[in-house]
C-alpha positions in Angstrom: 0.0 0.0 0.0 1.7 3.6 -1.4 0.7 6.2 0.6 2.2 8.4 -2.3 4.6 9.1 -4.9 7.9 8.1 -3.9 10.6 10.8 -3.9 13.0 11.8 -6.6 16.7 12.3 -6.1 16.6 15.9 -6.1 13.9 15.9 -3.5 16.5 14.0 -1.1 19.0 16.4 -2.3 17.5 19.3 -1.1 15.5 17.4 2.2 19.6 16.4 2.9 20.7 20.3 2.4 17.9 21.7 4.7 18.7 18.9 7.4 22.8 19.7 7.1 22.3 23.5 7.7 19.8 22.7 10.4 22.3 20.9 11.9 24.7 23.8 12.0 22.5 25.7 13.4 21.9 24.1 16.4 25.6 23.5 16.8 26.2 27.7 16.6 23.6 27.6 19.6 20.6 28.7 18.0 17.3 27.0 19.5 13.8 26.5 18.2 11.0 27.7 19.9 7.6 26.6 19.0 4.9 29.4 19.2 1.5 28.6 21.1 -1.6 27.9 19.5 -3.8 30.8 18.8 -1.2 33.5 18.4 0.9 34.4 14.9 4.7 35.2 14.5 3.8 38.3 14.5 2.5 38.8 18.3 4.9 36.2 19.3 7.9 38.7 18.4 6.4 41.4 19.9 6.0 39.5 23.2 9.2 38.6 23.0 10.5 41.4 22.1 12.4 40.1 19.6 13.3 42.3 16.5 13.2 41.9 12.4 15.8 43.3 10.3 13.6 43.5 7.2 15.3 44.7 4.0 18.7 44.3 5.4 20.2 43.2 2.0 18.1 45.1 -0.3 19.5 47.5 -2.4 17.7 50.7 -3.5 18.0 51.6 -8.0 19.6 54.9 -8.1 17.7 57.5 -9.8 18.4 58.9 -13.3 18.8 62.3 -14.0 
């Protein structure tokens, strides 16, 4: 009994990336936190008090004269 297609190689590939840099994150002491049920990211942060830096690598066109 299939509960599904099977996975293809790059699927693995990429499921293998994500788990590697998850790994190194952990090991730099970051932590996961999971957020309570009824509340978004967005009140989560703010009752935290915990900061976005959104836009930090965006760069702005320059105007033409």
């Amino acid at each position: 009994m299939s509960l599904g297609p099977s996975p293809t190689q790059e699927q693995l590939e990429k499921q293998e990336y994500l788990n590697m840099k998850m790994k190194e994150f952990l090991d730099k002491g970051g932590k996961i936190e999971k957020i309570p049920e009824g509340m978004t990211g967005e009140m989560y942060r703010e009752e935290k008090g915990i900061k976005l830096n959104k836009n930090k690598n965006k760069k702005r066109p320059h105007k033409v004269r």
